[in-house]
DONU-109539 format. One record per residue (C-alpha): x, y, z. Coordinates in pm, whole numbers, plus 32768, in hexadecimal, padded with zeros to 4 digits. Layout:
<nodes>
XYZ
...
</nodes>
This chain:
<nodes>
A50D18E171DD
A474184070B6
A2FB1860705F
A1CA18B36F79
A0B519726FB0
9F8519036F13
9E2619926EFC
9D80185E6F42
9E2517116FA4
9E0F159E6EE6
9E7614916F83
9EB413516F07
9DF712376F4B
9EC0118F7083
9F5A10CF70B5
A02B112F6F69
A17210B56F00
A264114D6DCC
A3D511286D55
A4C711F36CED
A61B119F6C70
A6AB11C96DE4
A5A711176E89
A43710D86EC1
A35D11E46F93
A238116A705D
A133122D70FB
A077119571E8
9F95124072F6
9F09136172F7
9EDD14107440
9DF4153A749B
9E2C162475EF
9CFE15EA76D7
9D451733777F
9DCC181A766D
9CE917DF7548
9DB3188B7448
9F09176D7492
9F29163073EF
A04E153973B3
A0AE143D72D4
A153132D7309
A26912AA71F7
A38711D271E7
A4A711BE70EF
A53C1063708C
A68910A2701E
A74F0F856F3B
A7FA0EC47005
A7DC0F6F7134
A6D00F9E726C
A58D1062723B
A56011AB72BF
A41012367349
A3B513847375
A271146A738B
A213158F7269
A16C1694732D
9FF617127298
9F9B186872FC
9E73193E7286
9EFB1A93731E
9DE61B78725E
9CB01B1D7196
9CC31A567061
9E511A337095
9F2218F67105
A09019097162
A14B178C713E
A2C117A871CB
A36F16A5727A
A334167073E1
A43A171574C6
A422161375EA
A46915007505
A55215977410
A5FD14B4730F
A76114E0728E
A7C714DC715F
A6B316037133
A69F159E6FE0
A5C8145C7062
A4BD153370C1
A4BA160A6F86
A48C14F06ECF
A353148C6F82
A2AD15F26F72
A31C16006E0B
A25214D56DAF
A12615636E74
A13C16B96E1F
A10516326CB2
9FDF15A46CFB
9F4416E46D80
9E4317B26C4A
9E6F19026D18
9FDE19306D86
A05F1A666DD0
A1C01A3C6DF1
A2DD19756E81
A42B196A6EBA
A47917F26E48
A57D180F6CF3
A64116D46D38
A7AF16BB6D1E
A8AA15C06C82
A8F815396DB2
A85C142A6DEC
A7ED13D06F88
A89812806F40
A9E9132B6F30
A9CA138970A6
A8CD12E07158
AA0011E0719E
AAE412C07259
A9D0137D7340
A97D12897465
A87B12527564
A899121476D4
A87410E476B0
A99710BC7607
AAA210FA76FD
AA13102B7811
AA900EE077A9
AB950F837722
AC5A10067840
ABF40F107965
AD200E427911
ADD10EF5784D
AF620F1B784D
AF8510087755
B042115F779F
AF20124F77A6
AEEC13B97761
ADBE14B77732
ADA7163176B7
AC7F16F57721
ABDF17D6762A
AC9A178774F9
AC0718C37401
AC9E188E729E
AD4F174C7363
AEE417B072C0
AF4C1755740F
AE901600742A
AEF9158472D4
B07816037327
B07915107458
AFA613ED73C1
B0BE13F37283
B1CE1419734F
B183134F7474
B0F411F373AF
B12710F674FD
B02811E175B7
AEC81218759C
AE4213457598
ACEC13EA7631
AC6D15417577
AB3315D27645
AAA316DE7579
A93A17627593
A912184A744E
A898176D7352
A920181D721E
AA7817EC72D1
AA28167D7313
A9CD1630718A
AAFC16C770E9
ABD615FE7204
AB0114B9719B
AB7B152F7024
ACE6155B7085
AD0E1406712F
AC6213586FF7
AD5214056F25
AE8F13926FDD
AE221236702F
AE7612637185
AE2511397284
AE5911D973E1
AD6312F473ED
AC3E131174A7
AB3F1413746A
AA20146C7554
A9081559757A
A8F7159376F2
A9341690780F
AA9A1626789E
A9E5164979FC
A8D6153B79D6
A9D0147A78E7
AB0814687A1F
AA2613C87AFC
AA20128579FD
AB97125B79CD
AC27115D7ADD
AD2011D67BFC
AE7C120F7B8F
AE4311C87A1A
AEB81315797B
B03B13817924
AFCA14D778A3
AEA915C77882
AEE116F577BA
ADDB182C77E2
AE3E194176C8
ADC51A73769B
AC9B1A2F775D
AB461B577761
ABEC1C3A7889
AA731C6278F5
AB0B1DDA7987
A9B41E4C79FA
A9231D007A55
AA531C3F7AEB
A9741B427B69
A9341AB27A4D
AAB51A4A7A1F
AB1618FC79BC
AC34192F7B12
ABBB19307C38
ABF7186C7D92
AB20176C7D51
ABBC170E7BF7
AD21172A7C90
ACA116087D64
ABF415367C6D
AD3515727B8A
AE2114FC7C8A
AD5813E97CD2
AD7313727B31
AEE313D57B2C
AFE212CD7B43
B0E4133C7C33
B1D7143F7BAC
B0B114597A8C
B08615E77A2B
AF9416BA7A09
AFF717FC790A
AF1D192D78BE
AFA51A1E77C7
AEFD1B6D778F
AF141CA87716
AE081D53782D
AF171DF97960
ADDB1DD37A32
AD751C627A1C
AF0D1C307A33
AEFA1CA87B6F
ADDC1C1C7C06
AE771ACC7B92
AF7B1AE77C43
AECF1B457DA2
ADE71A087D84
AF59195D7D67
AFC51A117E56
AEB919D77F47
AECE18247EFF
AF9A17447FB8
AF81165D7E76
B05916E07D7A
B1AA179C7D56
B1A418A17C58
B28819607B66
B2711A707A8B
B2E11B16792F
B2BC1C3E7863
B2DE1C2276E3
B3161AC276DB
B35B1A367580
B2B718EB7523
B2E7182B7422
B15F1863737D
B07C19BC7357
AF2619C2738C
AE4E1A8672E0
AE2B1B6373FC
AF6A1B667462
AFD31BFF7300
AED11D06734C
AF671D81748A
B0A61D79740D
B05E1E6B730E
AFDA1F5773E3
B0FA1F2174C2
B0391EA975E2
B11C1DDF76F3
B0D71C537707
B0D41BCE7879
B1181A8178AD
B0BF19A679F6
B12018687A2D
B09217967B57
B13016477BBD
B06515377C6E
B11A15397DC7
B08B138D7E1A
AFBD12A57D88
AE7412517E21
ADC911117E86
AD0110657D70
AB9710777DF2
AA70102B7CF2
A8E810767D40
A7FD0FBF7C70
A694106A7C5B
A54A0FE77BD7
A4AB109A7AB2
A39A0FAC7A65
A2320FCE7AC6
A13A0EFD7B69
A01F0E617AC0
9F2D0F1A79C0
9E180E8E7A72
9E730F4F7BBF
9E4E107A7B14
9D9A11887B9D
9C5B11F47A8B
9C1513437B49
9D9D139A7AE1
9D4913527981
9BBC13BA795D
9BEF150B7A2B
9D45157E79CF
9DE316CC7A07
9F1117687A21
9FF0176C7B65
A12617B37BFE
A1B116FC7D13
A2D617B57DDB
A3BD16C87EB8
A4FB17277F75
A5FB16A37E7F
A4FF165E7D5B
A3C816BB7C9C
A2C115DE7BDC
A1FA16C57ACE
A0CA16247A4B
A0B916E478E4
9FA6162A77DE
9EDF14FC77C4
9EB2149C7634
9DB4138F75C8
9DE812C374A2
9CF31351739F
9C83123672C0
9C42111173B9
9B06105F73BB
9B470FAC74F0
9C2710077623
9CF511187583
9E6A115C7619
9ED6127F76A9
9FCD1343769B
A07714067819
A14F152177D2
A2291568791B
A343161F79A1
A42D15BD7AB2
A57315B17B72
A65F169B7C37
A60B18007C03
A74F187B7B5B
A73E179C7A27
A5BE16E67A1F
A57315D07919
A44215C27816
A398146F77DC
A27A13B37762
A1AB128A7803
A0D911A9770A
9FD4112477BA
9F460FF67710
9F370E677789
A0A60ED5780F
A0CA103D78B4
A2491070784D
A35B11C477EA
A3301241768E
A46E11C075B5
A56711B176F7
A5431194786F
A5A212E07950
A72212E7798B
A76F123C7ABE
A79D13467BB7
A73013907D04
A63D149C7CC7
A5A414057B7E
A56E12C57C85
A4F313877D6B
A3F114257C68
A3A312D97BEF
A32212397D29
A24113997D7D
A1A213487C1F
A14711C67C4B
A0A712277DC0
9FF413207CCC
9F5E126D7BF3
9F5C11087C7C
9E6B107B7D6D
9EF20FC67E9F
A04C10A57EA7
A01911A07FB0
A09510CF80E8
A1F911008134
A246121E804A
A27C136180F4
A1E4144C7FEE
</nodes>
């Protein structure tokens, strides 16, 4: 993660603006934890040429005496990383007492892949209407695989999910380099990230070489659940392939396929295909077996769209005692949790300052990290919550929260 440590801390006067040659860098707000005294965040955005800004927060922590540590924020992470080293970079050299850092900036330039790695946002519009022959790979690693099929396969568009940043970056690189038009690249959990696609809109999903998760099988990507949600994306006759090189997670693919009326399976051992991954190559050399399973979507489903409400109600109806008597606090619901984590207060306002709620929320098995500015406008931090049932479900247990006025007719 990049940072710099720094004996004492100068800040800029805000808010401050500079330019670089790929962009201009703009911090804003600066935002201090009422309840942990030692956190602080600041709030920047990067305006790329010719394309939209991006915000994100630098996190400010004074973990021991006389010593600050400035890294980027892990709840609102910004890709290409080299975005945020930028932005410490020009900070840490305003700092008289720095200790060290880790912020030597490359030849790459963010500009060369900030184009290829998309938001949420992006895909929405996207896919409502779209026609076009549609496949996704989940957890693309080194991505061989991804950019085989996007080459080879120019009338479809493809979907890479991939949560390892480094992973993400050199993919960004790779689809720069080869000018390639129908690639999408996102930073998302597949689980969260199936609930957006519509009903029957997927020919293929490929899964390869997925974490086997031995000792904590729960935490695999397969599971009953996702067979649904994946037959419910699947056109009919659409497929579903794993390929591994873990005996185990083989096997306890093939009972969950087993076990569901949805798909038909088959199997192979050894398969050749036409690409190696990186892991793949691996196993091979140390003559591991490769187990292939291929799941076929049995019908297609009925197109049914939900629509939920992420906006909140007036700043007016707020409730102060929320705000001027904060603490932390977990609320546990049947099929969802809300986690009230930090309030910050904007540090250098001489009038109403804005503030700054740090939450978690969502279905247990893969939660989602946000931030609320509260200001004129009460409103998500740089995207709303993915529209799914639990995150909705969160959402409306926060406004009864902290709005006045809200608590008939919700059953919290």
């Amino acid at each position: 993660m990049p940072h710099f440590k720094s004996h004492t801390l100068t800040l800029p006067a805000l808010p401050f603006e500079t330019t670089t040659q790929e962009g201009k860098f703009c911090f804003l707000e600066h935002y201090i934890s009422a309840y942990f005294k030692n956190r602080s965040l600041l709030h920047t955005r990067y305006i790329p040429h010719n394309l939209p800004p991006k915000d994100f927060f630098l996190s400010i922590k004074s973990p021991k005496k006389d010593q600050y540590l400035i890294k980027c924020d892990k709840s609102s992470k910004i890709a290409p990383i080299e975005i945020a080293k930028t932005a410490l970079l020009f900070l840490a050299n305003q700092q008289n007492s720095l200790i060290s850092h880790n912020l030597t900036p490359k030849n790459i330039t963010p500009n060369f892949k900030l184009p290829f790695i998309k938001e949420i946002a992006d895909i929405k519009e996207m896919l409502e209407d779209s026609t076009q022959a549609l496949w996704l790979e989940i957890g693309f690693g080194s991505g061989r695989h991804l950019l085989h099929n996007a080459k080879n396969n120019p009338d479809i568009l493809h979907i890479g999910l991939e949560i390892h940043h480094p992973s993400l970056e050199q993919v960004a690189r790779q689809i720069g380099l080869c000018k390639l038009k129908n690639l999408l690249i996102f930073n998302y959990d597949a689980r969260i990230f199936l609930e957006l696609l519509p009903t029957n809109s997927l020919e293929r999903i490929f899964i390869h070489f997925p974490i086997p998760w031995d000792k904590n099988p729960h935490r695999r990507i397969f599971s009953p659940s996702f067979l649904t949600q994946t037959h419910r994306i699947l056109k009919e006759r659409g497929t579903l392939e794993l390929r591994t090189d873990s005996k185990e997670y083989f096997e306890y693919s093939q009972t969950l396929a087993k076990d569901s009326p949805l798909f038909t399976a088959k199997e192979a051992i050894n398969q050749q295909n036409p690409i190696t991954s990186k892991y793949e190559a691996r196993w091979k050399r140390q003559q591991k077996n490769i187990y292939d399973l291929v799941l076929t979507a049995k019908k297609t489903q009925k197109k049914h769209k939900k629509t939920y409400d992420f906006t909140f109600p007036s700043a007016d109806s707020i409730k102060q005692a929320m705000l001027t008597q904060f603490a932390p606090h977990k609320f546990l619901k049947k099929d969802f949790f809300l986690n009230l984590e930090d309030l910050l207060v904007e540090s250098n306002s001489t009038q109403k300052p804005k503030k700054v709620l740090k939450i978690s929320f969502g279905a247990f098995n893969y939660p989602q990290n946000h931030y609320i500015i509260i200001d004129n406008k009460v409103q998500y931090f740089k995207e709303k919550p993915l529209p799914t049932e639990a995150n909705y479900q969160s959402h409306r247990l926060l406004c009864t929260l902290l709005f006045k006025g809200l608590n008939n007719g919700c059953n919290y």
